[in-house]
C-alpha positions in Angstrom: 165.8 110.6 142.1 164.0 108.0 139.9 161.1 109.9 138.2 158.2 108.1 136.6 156.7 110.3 133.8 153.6 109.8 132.1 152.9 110.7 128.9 156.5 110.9 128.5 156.9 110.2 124.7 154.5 112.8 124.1 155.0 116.7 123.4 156.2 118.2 127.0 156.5 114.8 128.2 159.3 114.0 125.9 160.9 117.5 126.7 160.8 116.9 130.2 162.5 113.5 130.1 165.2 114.6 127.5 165.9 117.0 129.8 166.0 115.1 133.2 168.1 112.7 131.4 170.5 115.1 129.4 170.9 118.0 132.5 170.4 116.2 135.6 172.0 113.3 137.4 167.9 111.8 138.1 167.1 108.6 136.4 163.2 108.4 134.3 160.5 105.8 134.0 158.6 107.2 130.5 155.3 105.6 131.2 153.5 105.9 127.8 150.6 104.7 125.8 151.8 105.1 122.6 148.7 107.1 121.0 148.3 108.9 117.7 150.1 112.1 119.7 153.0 110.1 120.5 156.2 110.0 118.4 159.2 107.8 119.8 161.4 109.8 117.8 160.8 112.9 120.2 163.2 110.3 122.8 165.5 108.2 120.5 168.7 110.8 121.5 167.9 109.4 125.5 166.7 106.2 125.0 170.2 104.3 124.7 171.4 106.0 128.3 171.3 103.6 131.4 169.1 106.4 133.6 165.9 106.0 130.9 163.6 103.1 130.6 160.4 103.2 128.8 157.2 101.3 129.9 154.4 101.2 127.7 151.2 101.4 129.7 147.7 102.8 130.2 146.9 105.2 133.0 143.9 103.9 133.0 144.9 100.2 133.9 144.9 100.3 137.7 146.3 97.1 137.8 149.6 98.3 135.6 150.1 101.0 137.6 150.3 99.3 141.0 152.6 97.2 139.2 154.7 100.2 137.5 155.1 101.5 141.2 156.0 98.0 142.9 158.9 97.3 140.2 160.0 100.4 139.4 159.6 102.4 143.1 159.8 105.9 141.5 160.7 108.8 144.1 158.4 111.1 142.5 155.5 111.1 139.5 155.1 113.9 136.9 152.0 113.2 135.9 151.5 114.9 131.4 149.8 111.8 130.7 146.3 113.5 129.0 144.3 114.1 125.7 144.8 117.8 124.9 143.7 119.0 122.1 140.3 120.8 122.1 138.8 120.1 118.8 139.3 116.8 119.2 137.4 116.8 122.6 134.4 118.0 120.4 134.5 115.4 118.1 135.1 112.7 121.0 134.7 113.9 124.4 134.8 110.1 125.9 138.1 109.7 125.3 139.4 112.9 127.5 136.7 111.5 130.3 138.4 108.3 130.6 142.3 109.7 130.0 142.1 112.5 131.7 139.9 111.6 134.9 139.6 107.8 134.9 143.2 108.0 134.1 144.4 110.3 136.7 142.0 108.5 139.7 143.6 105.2 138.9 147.2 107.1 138.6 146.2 108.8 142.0 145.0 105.3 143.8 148.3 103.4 142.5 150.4 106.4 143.8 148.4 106.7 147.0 148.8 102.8 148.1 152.3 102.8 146.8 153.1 106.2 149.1 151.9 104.7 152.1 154.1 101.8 152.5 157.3 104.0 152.4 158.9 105.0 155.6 161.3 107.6 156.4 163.3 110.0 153.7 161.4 108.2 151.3 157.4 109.0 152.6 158.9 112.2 153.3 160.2 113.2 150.1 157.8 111.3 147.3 156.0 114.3 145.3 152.8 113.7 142.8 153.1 116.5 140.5 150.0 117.2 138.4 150.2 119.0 135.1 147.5 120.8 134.0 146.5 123.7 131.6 145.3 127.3 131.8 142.1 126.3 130.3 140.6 124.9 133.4 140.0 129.1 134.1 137.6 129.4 131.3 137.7 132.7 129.0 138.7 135.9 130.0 137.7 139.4 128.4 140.1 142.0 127.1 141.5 142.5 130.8 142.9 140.6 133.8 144.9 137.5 134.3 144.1 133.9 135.3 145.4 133.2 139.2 145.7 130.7 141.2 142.7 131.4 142.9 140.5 131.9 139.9 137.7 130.3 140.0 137.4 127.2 137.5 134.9 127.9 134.7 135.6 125.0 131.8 134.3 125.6 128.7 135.6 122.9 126.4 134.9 118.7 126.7 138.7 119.1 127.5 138.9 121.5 129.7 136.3 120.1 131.9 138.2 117.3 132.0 141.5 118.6 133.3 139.3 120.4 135.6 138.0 117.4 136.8 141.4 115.5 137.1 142.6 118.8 138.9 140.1 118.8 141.5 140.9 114.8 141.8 144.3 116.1 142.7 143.5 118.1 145.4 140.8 115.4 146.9 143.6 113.0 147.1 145.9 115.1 148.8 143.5 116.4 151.9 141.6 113.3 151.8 144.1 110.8 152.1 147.5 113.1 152.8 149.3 112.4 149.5 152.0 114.9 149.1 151.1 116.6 145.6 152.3 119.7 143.8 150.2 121.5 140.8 150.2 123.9 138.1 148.6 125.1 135.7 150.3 126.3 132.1 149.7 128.7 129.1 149.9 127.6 125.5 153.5 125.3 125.1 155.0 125.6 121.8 158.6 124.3 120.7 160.0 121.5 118.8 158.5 118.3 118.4 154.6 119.0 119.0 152.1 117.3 117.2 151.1 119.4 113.9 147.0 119.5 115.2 148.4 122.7 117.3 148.3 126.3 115.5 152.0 126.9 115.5 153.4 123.6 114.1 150.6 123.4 111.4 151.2 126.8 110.5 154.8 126.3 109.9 154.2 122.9 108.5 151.7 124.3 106.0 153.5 127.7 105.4 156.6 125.6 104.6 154.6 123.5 101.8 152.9 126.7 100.8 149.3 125.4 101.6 146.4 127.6 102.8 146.5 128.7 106.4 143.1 128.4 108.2 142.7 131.0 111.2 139.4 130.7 113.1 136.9 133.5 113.5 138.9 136.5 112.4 141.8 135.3 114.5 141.5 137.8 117.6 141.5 134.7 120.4 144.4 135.9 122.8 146.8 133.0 124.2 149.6 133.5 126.3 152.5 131.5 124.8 155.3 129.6 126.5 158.2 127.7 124.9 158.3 124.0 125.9 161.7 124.3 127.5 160.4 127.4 129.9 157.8 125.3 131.1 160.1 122.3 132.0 162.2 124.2 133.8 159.0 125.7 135.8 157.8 121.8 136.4 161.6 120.4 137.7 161.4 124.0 139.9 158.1 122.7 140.9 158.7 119.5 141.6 162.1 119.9 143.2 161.0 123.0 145.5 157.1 123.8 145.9 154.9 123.3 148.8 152.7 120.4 148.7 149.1 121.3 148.0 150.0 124.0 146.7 149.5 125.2 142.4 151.5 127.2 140.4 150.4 128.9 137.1 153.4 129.2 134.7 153.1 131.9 131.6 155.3 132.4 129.2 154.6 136.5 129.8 153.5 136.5 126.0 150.0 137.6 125.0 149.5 137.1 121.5 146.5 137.3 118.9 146.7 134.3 117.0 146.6 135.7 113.7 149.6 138.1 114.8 151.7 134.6 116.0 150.3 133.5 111.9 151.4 136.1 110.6 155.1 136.5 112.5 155.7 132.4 111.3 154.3 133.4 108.0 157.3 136.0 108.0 160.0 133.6 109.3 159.2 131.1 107.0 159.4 133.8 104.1 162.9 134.8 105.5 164.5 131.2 105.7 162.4 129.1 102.5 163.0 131.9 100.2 161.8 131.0 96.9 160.9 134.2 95.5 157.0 133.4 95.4 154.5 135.9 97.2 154.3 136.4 100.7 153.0 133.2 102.7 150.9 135.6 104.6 148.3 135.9 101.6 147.4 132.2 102.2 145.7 133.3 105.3 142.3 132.3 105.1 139.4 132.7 108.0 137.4 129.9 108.6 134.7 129.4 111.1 135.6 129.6 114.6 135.3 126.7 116.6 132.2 126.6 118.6 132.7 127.6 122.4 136.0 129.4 121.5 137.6 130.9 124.7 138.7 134.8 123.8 141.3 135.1 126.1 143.9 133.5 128.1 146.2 135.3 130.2 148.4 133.8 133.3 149.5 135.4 136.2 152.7 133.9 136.9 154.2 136.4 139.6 153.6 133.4 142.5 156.3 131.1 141.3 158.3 134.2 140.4 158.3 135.4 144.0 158.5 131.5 145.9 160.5 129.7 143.4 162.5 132.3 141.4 161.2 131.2 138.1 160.8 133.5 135.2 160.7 131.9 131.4 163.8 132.2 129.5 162.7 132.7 125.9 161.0 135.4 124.8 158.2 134.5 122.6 160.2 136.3 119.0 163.3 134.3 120.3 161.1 130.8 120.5 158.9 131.2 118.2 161.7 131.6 116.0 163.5 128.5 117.1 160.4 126.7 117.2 160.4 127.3 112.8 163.3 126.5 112.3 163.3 123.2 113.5 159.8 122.6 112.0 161.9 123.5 108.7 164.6 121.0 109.4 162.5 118.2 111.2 159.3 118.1 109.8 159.7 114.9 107.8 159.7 113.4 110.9 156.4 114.6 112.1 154.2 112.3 109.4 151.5 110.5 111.1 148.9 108.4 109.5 146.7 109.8 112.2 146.9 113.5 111.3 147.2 115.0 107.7 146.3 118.4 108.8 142.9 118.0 108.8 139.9 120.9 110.0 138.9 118.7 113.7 135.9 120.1 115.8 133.6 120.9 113.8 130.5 118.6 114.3 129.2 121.1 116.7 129.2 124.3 114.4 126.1 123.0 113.0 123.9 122.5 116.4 
């Protein structure tokens, strides 16, 4: 298959084409933006192989995406192209609006126009896979799991926005037929994601010894999955699910996030031994972000029981290999757009 990914130079974008490239026989368009959450570097060990080629584009440009579909006639789209990190939706929700919806419509139109001139095998088998997050559920209390039938409750300027491409999604498929798949994912974590996230810029800042801020008094619950789990949950998807249909993929791992601070806080103590104090007393509480979900937790049994998949990694075993490459790679994760900064804070003040 030829495979146009979006957002494919970004953090589970980029795993999803090294992998489609390195384990599969399928060839990749990487359709990619280059924004501030993009690093090249996450696709340099593909980028040389015959079965990659990278477009730079915007999802928003309807006009390059008609044209992406008419040169490059991609078998099937994994659509990852998206803003994603909450704080930053507080500080400037506009920008999720127009990548995430805008985006996705004009993605969904191009697709849609594209799809109905095929004939045959190839009408038949073209999949739109939409990739969308846990967050769309809203906040749970100590109990019970997000399904796929939960009722969407979004919270965040981001959230509301993958709820709103979500439900574009769905419109295009029973209004005008086209054959999409969904699903909806916990917290990724793994190598090569951008250090505004908790677990690289905790590593990141345990490693340089720097204070570690936890919001609230760091009882939010997220259910973690490593990066390379999820792929393997969206190729399942995309290969085998029913059209129409959404998946929620968990990693099975329910964690208070200052008990996943603390466990890289020990990690980091165990391979940067330099006989200082325990990173651990760095830990400092800050003020939580404002609208902070409690809980996530994701029921994951329905692709367990129709497509077979279970994650891989348990969240000790990837969390741990997660560190360690943050140990040995993080020079590579400098960005003049990020220096570790508090985001999402404007609103605290309201």
């Amino acid at each position: 298959m030829r495979i146009l990914v979006t957002g494919g130079t970004g953090f589970i974008g980029s795993a999803v084409v090294r992998h489609i490239v390195r384990d599969t026989p399928h060839s990749v368009i990487n359709l990619d933006k280059l924004t501030y959450a993009a690093n090249p570097a996450a696709v340099a060990e593909v980028e040389a192989d015959s079965r990659y080629l990278f477009v730079k584009g915007d999802v928003c440009d309807a006009a390059a995406m008609a044209e992406v579909f008419f040169m490059h006639r991609p078998d099937a789209v994994m659509h990852l192209a998206a803003e994603s990190h909450v704080d930053r939706s507080i500080d400037g929700p506009a920008a999720f609006i127009q990548t995430n919806l805008v985006g996705t419509a004009s993605l969904l139109d191009a697709a849609r126009h594209y799809w109905s001139g095929l004939k045959g095998a190839a009408k038949e088998g073209f999949r739109f896979h939409h990739v969308s997050t846990d967050e769309v559920f809203g906040s749970l209390g100590p109990d019970g799991q997000f399904r796929e039938d939960t009722p969407y409750a979004p919270n965040s300027p981001y959230s509301a926005s993958k709820a709103g491409s979500d439900h574009l999604v769905r419109a295009w498929h029973h209004t005008f037929g086209l054959p999409v798949v969904m699903s909806n994912c916990s917290n990724n974590y793994g190598p090569w994601q951008f250090p505004e996230k908790l677990i690289p810029l905790t590593a990141l800042k345990a490693l340089a010894r720097e204070e570690l801020p936890v919001y609230g008094q760091g009882e939010n619950v997220r259910d973690w999955l490593f990066v390379e789990d999820h792929v393997s949950a969206l190729m399942t998807i995309l290969s085998r699910g029913r059209v129409g249909e959404t998946y929620n993929v968990g990693g099975n791992a329910e964690r208070r996030n200052i008990d996943v601070v603390k466990a890289i806080c020990a990690i980091v103590d165990e391979i940067a031994a330099d006989g200082g104090p325990p990173r651990a007393e760095k830990i400092r509480f800050v003020t939580d972000r404002p609208g902070h979900d409690l809980r996530y937790a994701i029921d994951a049994s329905k692709i367990k029981r129709e497509l077979g998949w279970t994650p891989a990694q348990s969240f000790d075993s990837g969390l741990r290999r997660t560190v360690h490459w943050y140990a040995d790679n993080h020079q590579k994760l400098k960005s003049a757009a990020y220096r570790g900064e508090r985001l999402g804070v404007m609103a605290a003040s309201h």
